[in-house]
C-alpha positions as CSV (number, residue, x, y, z in Angstrom):
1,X,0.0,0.0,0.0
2,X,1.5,3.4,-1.0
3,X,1.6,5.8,1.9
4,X,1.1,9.5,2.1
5,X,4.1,12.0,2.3
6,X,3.4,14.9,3.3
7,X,3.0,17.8,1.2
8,X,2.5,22.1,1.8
9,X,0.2,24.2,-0.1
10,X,-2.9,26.1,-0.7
11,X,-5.1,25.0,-2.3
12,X,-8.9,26.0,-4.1
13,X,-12.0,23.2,-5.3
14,X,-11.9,23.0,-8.9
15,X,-16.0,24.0,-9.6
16,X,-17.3,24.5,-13.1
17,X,-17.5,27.9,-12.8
18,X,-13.4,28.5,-13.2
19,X,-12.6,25.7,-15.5
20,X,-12.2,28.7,-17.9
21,X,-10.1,30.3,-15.3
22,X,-7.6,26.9,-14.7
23,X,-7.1,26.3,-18.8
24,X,-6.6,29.9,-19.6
25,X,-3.4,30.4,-17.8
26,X,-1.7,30.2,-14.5
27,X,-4.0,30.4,-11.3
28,X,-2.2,31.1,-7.8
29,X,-2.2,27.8,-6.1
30,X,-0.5,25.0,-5.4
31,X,-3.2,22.3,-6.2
32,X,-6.6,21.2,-6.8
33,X,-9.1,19.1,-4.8
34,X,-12.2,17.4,-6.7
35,X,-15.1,16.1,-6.2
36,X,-14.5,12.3,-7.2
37,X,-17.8,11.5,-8.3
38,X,-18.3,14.1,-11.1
39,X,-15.5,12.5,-12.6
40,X,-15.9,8.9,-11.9
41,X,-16.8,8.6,-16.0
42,X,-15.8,7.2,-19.1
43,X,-15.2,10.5,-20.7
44,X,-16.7,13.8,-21.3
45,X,-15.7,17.7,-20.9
46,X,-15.3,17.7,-17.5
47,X,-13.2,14.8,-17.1
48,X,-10.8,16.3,-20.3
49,X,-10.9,19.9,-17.9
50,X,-9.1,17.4,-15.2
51,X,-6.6,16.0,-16.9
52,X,-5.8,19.6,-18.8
53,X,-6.0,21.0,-15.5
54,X,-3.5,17.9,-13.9
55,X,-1.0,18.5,-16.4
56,X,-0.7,21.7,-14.2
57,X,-1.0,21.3,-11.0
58,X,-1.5,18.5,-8.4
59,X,-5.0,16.9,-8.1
60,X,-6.8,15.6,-4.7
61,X,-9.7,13.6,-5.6
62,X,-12.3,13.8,-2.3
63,X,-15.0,11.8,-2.6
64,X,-18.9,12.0,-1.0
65,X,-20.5,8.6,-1.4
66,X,-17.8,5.9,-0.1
67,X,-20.2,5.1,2.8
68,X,-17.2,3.9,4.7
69,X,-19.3,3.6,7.8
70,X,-21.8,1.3,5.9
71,X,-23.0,-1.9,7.6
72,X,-23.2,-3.6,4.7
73,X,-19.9,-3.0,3.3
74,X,-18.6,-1.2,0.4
75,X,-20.0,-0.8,-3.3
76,X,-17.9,-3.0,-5.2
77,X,-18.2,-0.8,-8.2
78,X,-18.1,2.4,-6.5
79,X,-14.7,1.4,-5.8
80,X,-13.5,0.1,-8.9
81,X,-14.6,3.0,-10.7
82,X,-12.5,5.0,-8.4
83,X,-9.6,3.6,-9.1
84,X,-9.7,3.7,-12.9
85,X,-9.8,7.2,-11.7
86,X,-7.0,7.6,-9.6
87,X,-4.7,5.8,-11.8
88,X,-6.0,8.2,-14.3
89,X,-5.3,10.8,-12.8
90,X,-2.3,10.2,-10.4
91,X,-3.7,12.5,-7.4
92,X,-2.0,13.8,-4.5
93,X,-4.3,11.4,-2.4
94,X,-7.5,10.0,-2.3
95,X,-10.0,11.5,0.6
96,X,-14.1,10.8,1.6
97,X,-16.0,11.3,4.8
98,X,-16.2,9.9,8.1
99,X,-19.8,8.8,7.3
100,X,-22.3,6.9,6.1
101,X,-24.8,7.7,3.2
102,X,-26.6,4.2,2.2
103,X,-28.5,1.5,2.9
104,X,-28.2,-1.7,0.7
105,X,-31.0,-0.3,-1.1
106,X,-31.1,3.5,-0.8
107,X,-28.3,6.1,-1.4
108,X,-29.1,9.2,1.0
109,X,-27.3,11.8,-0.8
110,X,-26.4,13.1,2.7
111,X,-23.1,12.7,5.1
112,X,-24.9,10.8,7.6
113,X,-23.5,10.5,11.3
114,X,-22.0,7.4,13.0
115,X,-22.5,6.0,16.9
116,X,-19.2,6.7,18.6
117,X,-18.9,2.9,19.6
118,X,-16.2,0.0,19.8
119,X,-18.8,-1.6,17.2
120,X,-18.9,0.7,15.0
121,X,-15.0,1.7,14.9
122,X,-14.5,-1.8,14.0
123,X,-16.6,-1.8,11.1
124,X,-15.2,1.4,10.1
125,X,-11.6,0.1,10.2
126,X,-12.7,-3.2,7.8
127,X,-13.9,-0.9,5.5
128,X,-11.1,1.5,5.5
129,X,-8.7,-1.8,4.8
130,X,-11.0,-3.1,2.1
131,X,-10.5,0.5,0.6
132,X,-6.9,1.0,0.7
133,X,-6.3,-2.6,-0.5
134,X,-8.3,-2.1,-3.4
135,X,-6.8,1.3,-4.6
136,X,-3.6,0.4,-3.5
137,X,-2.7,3.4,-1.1
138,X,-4.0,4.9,2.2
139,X,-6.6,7.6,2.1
140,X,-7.8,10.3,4.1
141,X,-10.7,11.0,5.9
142,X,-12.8,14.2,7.2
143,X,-14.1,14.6,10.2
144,X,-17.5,15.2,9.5
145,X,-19.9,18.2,10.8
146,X,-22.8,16.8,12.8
147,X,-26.4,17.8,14.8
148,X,-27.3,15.0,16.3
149,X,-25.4,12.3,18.7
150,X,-25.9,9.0,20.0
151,X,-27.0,8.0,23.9
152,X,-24.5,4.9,22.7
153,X,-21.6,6.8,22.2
154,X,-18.3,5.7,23.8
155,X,-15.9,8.0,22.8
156,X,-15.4,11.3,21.2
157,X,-15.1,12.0,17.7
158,X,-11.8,13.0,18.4
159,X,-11.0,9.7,19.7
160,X,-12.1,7.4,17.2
161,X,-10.8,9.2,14.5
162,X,-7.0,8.8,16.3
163,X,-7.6,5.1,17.1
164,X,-9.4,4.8,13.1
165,X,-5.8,6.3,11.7
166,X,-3.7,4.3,14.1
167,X,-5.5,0.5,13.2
168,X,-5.7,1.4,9.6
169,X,-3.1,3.5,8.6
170,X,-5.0,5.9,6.6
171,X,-4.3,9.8,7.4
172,X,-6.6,12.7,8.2
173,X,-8.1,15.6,6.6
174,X,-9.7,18.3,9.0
175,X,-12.2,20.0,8.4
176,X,-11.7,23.5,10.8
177,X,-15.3,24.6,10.0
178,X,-16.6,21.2,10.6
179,X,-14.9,20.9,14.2
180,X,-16.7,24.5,14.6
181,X,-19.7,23.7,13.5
182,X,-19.8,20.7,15.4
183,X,-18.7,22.6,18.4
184,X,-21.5,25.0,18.2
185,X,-24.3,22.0,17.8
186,X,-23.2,20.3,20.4
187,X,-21.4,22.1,23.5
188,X,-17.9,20.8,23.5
189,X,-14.3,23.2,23.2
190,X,-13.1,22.9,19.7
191,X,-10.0,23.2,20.8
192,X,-10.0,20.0,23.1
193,X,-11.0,18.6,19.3
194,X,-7.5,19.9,18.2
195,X,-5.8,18.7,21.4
196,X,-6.8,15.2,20.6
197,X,-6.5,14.7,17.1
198,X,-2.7,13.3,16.0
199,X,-1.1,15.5,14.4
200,X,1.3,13.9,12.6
201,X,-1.4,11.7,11.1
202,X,-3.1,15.0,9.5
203,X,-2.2,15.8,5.9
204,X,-4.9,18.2,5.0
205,X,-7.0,21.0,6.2
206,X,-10.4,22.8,5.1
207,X,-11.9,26.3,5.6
208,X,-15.3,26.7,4.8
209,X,-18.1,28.8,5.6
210,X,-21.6,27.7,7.1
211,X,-25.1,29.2,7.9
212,X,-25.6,30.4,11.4
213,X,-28.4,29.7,13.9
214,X,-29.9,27.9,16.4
215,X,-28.5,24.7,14.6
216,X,-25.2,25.8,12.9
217,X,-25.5,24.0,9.4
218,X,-22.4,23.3,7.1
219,X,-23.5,24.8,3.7
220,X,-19.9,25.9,2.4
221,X,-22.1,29.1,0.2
222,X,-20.5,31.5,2.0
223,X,-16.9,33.2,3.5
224,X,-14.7,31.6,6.2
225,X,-16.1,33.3,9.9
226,X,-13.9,34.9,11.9
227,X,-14.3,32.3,14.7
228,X,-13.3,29.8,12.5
229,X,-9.9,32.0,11.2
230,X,-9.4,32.2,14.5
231,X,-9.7,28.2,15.3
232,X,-7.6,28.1,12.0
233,X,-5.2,30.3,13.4
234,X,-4.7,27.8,16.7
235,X,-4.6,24.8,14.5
236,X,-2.3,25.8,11.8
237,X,1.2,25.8,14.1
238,X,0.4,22.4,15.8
239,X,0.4,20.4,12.1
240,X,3.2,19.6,10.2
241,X,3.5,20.4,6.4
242,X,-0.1,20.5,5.3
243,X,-2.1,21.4,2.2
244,X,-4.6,23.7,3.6
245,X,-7.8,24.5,1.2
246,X,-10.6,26.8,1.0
247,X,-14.0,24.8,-0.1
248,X,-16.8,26.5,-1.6
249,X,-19.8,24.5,-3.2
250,X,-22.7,27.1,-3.8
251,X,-23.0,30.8,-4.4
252,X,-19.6,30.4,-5.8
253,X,-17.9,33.9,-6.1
254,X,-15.3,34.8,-8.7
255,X,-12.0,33.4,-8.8
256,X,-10.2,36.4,-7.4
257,X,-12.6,36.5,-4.2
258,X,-11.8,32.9,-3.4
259,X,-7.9,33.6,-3.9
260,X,-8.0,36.4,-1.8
261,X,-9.1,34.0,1.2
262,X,-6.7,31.5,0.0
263,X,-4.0,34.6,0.9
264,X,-5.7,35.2,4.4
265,X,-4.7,31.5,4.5
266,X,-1.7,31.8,3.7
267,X,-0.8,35.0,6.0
268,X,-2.7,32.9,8.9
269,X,-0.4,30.1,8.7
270,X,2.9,32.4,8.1
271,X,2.1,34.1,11.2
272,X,1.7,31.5,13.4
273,X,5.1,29.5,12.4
274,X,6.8,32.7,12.9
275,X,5.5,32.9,16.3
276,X,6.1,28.8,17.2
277,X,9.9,29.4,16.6
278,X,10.4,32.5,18.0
């Protein structure tokens, strides 16, 4: 199984609306992350934008609909389509969800959450080996944002997703806007999250924005908040080299008001080494 070195940048989605952007010329980052599904296809334009757009830059192919914390196992297809993909494409690394999204009969559509128990980090972990044996490399995985827990739970997220990396091997990707979000929905210091989650294990991070109220929902249409820059800002000096990412999947601005946060990114992260070795 190939492991995952580690790798530093900043990094933007690649959405329809700036394919034009990526083929025309240079854009100011140091990768791309997809959505694996919309290419997951025999051929087409967007698949031909992908590999124009690989020749350039790295790719991260981050998928929705693994289901890795499926009862029923893992779509045999799902998978094998996947990696056609990946050696396609030759990405950075392969990512999906901490999550479920089907039944053996019904695809949700939705990342679904998972009891925090010894049960269900088992499963978990003999799906994430069927996974990385089939594409031949470790993955990561995103913490996921939630609104609901389970009166089962044994642990806390935090906790299985350190004992999920260390039985499996696969790596991390953290979501900062998730672990706010999260944070907001259900009461607990987001930066106990941090304090538990190995870093050395981490390889990427998201920024995102979400929708506000009495339920804080993850809808990445929006800016990165200011209480999430400032989670970011915590975060940032405690991980190794990282590719850190701003994701945006509706009400998508123009390109240079998504690289402008992409530099607040940047300037967040410069900062705070400067200050961890002075």
């Amino acid at each position: 199984m190939t492991n995952i070195t580690a790798f530093g940048g900043f990094g933007l989605g690649l959405r329809r609306d700036h394919y034009r952007d990526f083929l025309a010329g240079d854009v100011a980052v140091d990768f791309v992350e997809v959505i694996s599904e919309n290419f997951m296809v025999d051929g087409g334009r967007p698949l031909r934008v992908l590999e124009q757009v690989r020749a350039k830059l790295p790719v991260i192919l981050h998928g929705v609909s693994m289901s890795i914390g499926s009862a029923h196992g893992l779509d045999a297809d799902h998978l094998a389509r996947l990696k056609l993909l990946a050696d396609r494409i030759e990405p950075l690394w392969v990512s999906d969800h901490l999550c479920w999204t089907r039944t053996s009969a019904h695809n949700s559509h939705d990342l679904l959450p998972l009891p925090l128990t010894g049960a269900a980090i088992d499963m978990v972990c003999d799906n994430i080996d069927h996974a990385q044996e089939t594409l031949g490399r470790a993955m990561l995985f995103e913490n996921p944002s939630s609104y609901l827990t389970f009166p089962e739970d044994e642990m806390t997220e935090w906790e299985f997703l350190a004992e999920m990396s260390r039985r499996t091997g696969c790596y991390l990707l953290l979501d900062i806007n998730n672990i706010y979000v999260s944070a907001c929905n259900h009461g607990f210091d987001p930066l106990a999250y941090i304090a538990g989650m190995p870093a050395d294990r981490v390889r990427q991070v998201h920024l995102a924005g979400h929708t506000p109220g009495d339920i804080v929902i993850d809808t990445h249409d929006r800016s990165v908040c200011d209480a999430v820059w400032n989670l970011y800002a915590s975060t940032i000096a405690k991980l190794g080299q990282v590719a850190v990412m701003i994701e945006r999947d509706d009400a998508i601005p123009p390109l240079p008001d998504l690289l402008a946060e992409l530099d607040h990114a940047r300037m967040i992260a410069a900062t705070a080494h400067v200050e961890m070795v002075a």
